[in-house]
MARGU-967594 format. One record per residue (C-alpha): x, y, z; residue number from 1; residue in three letters; chain. Coordinates in steps of 0.1 Angstrom, whole numbers, plus 2048, in hexadecimal, padded with zeros to 3 digits. Layout:
// MARGU-967594
  east  north   up    n  res  chain
     X      Y    Z  NUM  ALA      A
...
This chain:
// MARGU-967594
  east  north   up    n  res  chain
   412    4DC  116    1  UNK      A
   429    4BE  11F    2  UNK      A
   429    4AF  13F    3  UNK      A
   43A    48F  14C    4  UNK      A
   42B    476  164    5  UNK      A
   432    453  16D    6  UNK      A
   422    438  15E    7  UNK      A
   430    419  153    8  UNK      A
   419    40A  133    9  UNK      A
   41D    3EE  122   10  UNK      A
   40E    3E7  100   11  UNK      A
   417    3D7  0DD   12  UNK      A
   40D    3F1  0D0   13  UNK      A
   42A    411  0D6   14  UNK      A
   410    42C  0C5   15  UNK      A
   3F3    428  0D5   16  UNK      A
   3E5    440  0E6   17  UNK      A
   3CE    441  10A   18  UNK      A
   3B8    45D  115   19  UNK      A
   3B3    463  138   20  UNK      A
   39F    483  144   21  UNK      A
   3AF    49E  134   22  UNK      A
   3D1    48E  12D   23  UNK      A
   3DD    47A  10D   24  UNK      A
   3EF    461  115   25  UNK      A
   40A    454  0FA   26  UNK      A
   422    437  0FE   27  UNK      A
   43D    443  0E9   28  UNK      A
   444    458  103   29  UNK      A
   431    47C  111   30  UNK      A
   411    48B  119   31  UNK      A
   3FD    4A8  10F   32  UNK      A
   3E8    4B7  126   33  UNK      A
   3CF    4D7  112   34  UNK      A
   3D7    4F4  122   35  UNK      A
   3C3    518  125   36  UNK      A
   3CA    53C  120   37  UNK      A
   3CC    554  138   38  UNK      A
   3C4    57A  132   39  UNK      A
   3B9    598  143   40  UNK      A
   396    5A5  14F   41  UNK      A
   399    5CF  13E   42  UNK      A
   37C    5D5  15C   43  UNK      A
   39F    5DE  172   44  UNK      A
   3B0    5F1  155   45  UNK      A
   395    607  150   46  UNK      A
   3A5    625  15C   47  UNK      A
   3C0    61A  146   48  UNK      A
   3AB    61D  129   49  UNK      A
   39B    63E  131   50  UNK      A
   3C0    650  136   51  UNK      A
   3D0    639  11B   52  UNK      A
   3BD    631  102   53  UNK      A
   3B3    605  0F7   54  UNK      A
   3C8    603  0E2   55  UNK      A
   3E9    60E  0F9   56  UNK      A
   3D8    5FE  117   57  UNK      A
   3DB    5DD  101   58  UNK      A
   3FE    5E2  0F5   59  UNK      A
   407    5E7  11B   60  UNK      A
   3F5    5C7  123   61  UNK      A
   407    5B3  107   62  UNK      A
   426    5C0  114   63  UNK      A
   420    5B0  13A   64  UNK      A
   419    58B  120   65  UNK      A
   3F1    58B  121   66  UNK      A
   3E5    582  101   67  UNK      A
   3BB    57E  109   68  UNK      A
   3A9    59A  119   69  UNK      A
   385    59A  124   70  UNK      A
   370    5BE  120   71  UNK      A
   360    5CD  137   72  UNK      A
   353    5EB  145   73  UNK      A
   363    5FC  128   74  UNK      A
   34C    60F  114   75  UNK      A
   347    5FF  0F2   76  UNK      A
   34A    61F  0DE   77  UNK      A
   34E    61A  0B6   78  UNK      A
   373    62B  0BF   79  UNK      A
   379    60E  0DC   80  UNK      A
   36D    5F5  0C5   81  UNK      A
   386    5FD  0AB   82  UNK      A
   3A3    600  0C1   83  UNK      A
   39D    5E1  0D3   84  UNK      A
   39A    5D1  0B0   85  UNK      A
   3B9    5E3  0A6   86  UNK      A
   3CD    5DB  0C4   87  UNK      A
   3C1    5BA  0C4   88  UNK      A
   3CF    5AE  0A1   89  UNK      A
   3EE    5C1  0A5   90  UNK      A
   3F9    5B4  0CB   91  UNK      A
   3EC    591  0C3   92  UNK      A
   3D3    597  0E0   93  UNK      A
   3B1    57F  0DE   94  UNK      A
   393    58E  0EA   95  UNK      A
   385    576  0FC   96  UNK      A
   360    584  10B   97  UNK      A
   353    5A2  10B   98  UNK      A
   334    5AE  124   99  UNK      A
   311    5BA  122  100  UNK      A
   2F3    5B7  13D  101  UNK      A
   2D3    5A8  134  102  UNK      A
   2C0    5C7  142  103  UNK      A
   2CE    5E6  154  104  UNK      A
   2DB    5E0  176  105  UNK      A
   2C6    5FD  184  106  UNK      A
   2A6    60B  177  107  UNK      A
   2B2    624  159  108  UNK      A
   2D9    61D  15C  109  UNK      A
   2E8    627  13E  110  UNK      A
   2FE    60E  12A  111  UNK      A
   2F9    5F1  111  112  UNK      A
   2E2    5D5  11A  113  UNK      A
   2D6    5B3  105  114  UNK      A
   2B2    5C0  106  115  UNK      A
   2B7    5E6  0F7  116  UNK      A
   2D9    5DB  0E2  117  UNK      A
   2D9    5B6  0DA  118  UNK      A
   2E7    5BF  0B3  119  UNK      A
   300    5DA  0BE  120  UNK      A
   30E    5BE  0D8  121  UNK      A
   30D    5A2  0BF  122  UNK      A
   31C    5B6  0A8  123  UNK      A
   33D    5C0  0C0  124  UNK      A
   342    5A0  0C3  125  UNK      A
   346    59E  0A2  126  UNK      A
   359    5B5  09C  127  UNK      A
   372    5A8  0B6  128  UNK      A
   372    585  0AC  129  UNK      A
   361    57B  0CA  130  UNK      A
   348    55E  0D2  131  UNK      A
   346    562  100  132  UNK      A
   32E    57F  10B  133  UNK      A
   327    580  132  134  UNK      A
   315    593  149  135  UNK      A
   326    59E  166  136  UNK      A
   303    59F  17E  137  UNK      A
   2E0    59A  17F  138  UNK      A
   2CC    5BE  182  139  UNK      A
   2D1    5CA  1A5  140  UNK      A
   2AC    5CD  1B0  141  UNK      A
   2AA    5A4  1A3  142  UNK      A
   2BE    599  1C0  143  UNK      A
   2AD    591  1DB  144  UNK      A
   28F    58C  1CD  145  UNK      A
   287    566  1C2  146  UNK      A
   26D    573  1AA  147  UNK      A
   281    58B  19A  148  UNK      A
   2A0    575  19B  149  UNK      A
   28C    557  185  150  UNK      A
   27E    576  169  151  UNK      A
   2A3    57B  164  152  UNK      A
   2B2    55A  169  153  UNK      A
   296    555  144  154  UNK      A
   29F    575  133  155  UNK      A
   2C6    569  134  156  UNK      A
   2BC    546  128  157  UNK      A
   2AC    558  10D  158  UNK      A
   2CB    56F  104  159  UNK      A
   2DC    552  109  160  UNK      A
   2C9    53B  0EE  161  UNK      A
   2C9    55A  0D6  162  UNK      A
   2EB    567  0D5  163  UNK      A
   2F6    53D  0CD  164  UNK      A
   2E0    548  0AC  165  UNK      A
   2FB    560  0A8  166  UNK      A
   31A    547  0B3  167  UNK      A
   31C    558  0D4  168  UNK      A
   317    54B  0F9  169  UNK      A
   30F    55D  113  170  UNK      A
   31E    554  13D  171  UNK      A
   316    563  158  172  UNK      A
   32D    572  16F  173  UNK      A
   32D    567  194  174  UNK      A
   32F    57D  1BA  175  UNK      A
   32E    574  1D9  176  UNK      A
   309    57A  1DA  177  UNK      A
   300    55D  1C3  178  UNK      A
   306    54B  1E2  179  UNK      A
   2E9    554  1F6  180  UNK      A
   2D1    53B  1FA  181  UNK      A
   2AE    534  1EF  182  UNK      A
   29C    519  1FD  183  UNK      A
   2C0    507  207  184  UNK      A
   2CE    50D  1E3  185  UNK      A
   2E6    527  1D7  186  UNK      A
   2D8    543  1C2  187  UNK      A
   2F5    539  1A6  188  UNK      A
   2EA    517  1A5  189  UNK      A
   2C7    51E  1A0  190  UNK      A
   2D3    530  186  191  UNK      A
   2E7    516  176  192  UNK      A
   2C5    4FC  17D  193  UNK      A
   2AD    515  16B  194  UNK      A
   2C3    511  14D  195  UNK      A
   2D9    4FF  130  196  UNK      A
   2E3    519  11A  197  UNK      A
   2F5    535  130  198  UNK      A
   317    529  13D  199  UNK      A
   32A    537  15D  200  UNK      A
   347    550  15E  201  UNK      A
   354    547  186  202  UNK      A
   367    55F  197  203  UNK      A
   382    549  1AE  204  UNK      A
   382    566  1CA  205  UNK      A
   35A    56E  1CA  206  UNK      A
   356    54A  1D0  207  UNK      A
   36D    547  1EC  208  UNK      A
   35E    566  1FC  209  UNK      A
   33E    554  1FD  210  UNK      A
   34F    539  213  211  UNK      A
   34B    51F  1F8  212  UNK      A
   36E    50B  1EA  213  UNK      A
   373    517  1CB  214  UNK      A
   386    4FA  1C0  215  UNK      A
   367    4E3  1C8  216  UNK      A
   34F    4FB  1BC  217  UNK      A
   361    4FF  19C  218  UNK      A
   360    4DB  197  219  UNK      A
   33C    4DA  19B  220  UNK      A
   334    4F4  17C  221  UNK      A
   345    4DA  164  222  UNK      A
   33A    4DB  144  223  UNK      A
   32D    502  14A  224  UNK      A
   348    518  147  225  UNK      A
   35F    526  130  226  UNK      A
   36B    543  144  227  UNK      A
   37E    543  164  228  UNK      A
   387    565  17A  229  UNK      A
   3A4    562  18E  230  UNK      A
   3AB    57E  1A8  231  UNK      A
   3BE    572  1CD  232  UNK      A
   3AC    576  1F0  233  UNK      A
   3BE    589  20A  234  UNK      A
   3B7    596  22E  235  UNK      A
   3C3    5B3  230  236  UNK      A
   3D5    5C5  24C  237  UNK      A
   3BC    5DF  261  238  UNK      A
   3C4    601  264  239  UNK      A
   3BE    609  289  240  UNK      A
   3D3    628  28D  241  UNK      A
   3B4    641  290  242  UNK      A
   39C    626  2A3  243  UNK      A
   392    630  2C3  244  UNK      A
   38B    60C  2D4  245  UNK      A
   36D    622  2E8  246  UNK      A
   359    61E  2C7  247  UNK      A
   35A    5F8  2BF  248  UNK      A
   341    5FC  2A7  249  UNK      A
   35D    609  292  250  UNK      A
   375    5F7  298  251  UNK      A
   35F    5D6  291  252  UNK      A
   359    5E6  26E  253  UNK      A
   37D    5E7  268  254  UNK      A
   382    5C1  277  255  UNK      A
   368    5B7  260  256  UNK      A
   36F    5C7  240  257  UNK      A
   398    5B7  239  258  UNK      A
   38E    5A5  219  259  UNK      A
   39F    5B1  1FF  260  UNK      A
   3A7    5A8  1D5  261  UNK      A
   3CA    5A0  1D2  262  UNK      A
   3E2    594  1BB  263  UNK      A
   3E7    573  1B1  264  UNK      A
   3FC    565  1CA  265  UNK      A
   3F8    57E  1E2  266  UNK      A
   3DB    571  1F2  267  UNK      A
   3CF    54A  202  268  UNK      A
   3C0    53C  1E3  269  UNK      A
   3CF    51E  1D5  270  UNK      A
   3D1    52C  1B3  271  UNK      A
   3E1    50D  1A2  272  UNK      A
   3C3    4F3  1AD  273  UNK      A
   3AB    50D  1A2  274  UNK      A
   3B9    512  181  275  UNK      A
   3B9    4EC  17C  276  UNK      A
   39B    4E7  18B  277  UNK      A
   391    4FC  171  278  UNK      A
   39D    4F1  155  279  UNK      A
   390    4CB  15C  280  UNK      A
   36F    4DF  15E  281  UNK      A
   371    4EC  13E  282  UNK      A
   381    50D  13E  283  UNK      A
   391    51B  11E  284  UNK      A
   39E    540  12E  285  UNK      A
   3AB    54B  150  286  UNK      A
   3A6    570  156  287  UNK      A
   3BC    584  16D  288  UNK      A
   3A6    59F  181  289  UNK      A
   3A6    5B8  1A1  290  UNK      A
   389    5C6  1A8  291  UNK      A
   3A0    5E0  1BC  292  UNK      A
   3C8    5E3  1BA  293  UNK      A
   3C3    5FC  1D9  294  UNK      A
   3D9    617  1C9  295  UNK      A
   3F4    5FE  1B6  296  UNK      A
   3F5    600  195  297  UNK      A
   3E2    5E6  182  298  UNK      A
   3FC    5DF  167  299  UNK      A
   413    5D6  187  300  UNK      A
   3F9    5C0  198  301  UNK      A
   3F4    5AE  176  302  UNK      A
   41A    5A9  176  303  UNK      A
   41A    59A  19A  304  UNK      A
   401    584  18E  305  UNK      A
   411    577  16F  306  UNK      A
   42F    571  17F  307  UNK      A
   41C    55B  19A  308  UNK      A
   40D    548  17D  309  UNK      A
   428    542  16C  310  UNK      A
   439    537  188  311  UNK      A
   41D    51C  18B  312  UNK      A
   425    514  16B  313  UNK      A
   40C    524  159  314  UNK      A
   421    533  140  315  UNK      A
   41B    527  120  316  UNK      A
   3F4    530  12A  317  UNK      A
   3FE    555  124  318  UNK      A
C-alpha cells in the first residue's frame, strides 16, 4: 500500500533507501507501508453454516469481499473439512486459524481438544493450509483459581512447543476476564510472563470492556500476536417499557447490562488506531466478529463493517 507524507531528503544518492518503523522510505519518490488482511471470525456464521452449508456460507462471504476466515465453533466433520477446503481454493478465501481447547471447558464436554486429538487437529490444519491454531478460553473451572490457572498456563506452552514441531502456533484468545487481577497483575499477562512460545489473539472489544485502552494494551503485546479480533463497543438503549420503577432492583439490572457487540463503526472504538496499533505490533490478520447481531443478519452486519473499513481506508486489506 502507497502512502504519501512529507519529507524533504537530501542525498547523492537518488536510490537509496531508509527504513523507519514499519515504513520504507525511498527517495525517488513514495513509500510502502506492509499492510494486513482482514477476514471473518465463522464463530458468528455458525447458524449460517448449519442452514447453509461451508461451502455456500464461504461463497456468501467472498461475495461481501472477505478473503481470510478464522474457524470456529464449527464442527470439524470430515464433510466440513472438505467443504472449507473446497470453498477455500475456489473463492480464493485463506484460512487463516482454526480453534481447539487444550482440555475441555467443562468436565466431560464433548468436542475436540489438543490433549484427546492433537493428530486430528494437526492434521486439519493441514489439510486447510493453515499454520495459526488458538484457543478461545482457558477451562472454565481454571479461572479463578491461581493453581489451576498456572497447570494450564504449562499444558498450552506445551501444545504450544509441540504443534511448532508440526509448523503450527498456537494463541490464545482473550475476554474480559483475563483482566482480573492476581497479586496486582492481570491474569493475561501472567499468562504471557509464564511463557515464550504461545502468542495472543486480542479481542479489541473484550479488552475495552475490561476498562483497559486497547490501543495501549495492544501496543504492549508487541511481538506476540498474529491475530487481532475486531468487534465495536456500544451502549445500548434500555428497554424500560415494562419496568415498574417500585422494583429498582430491576431496573438497575437493565441500567447495568447496555454493553453490547456492534458493528464496526457503530460503536466508540477508535477502530483505525487499533488496527494500526496493531499492525506496528505485529499483526498479520484482522478478524471481523459479533458475538451477537441481536436478530440482524450477520452477512449484513459484516457488510456494515466492511464498508466502515474501507472507508478507513482499509480496502486493499480485504
Amino acid at each position: 500500500m502507497l502512502k504519501k507524507v512529507n519529507i524533504r531528503l537530501e542525498s547523492n544518492h537518488p536510490h537509496e533507501t531508509i527504513v523507519i518503523r514499519e515504513k520504507t522510505i525511498n527517495t525517488n519518490g513514495g513509500i510502502s507501508m506492509k499492510k494486513g488482511k482482514i477476514g471473518v471470525q465463522m464463530m458468528m456464521l455458525k447458524g449460517k453454516v448449519e442452514e447453509l452449508g461451508a461451502y455456500e456460507t464461504m461463497r456468501q462471504v467472498s461475495e461481501l469481499g472477505y478473503h481470510a476466515v478464522e474457524i470456529s465453533q464449527i464442527p470439524m466433520t470430515p464433510e466440513n473439512v472438505a467443504e472449507l477446503k473446497r470453498a477455500s481454493e475456489d473463492f480464493d478465501i485463506k484460512i487463516a486459524a482454526l480453534s481447539a481447547a487444550v482440555e475441555p471447558m467443562l468436565p466431560g464436554m464433548p468436542g475436540e481438544t489438543l490433549t484427546s486429538d492433537f493428530e486430528k487437529i494437526v492434521g486439519d490444519c493441514k489439510t486447510l493450509d493453515c499454520n495459526y491454531l488458538r484457543i478461545g478460553m482457558m477451562p472454565l473451572m481454571a479461572m479463578g483459581n491461581i493453581d489451576k490457572i498456572m497447570e494450564f498456563i504449562s499444558k498450552a506452552e506445551e501444545m504450544a512447543h509441540r504443534l511448532a514441531e508440526h509448523g503450527v502456533e498456537l494463541y490464545y484468545h482473550t475476554h474480559h476476564l483475563e483482566f482480573q487481577k492476581f497479586d496486582g497483575e492481570y491474569l493475561l499477562d501472567i499468562i504471557k510472563n509464564n511463557t515464550t512460545k504461545l502468542g495472543f489473539e486480542l479481542d479489541v472489544h473484550w479488552i475495552q470492556r475490561a476498562g483497559v485502552n486497547p490501543v495501549e494494551f495492544v501496543k504492549g503485546y508487541t511481538g506476540r500476536i498474529s491475530l487481532l479480533h475486531l468487534k465495536d463497543y456500544r451502549i445500548g438503549q434500555m428497554d424500560l417499557s415494562d419496568i415498574d420503577f417500585k422494583d429498582m432492583a430491576k431496573f438497575f439490572d437493565i441500567f447495568t447490562n447496555t454493553i453490547e457487540f456492534a458493528e464496526l463503526g457503530e460503536g466508540n472504538l477508535d477502530i483505525k488506531s487499533i488496527i494500526e496499533a496493531g499492525l506496528e505490533s505485529g499483526a498479520q490478520y484482522f478478524l471481523v466478529e459479533q458475538d451477537d447481531t441481536y436478530s440482524r443478519d450477520p452477512f449484513e452486519c459484516l457488510e456494515i463493517s466492511a464498508n466502515h473499513l474501507r472507508k478507513l481506508g482499509f480496502g486493499e486489506w480485504f
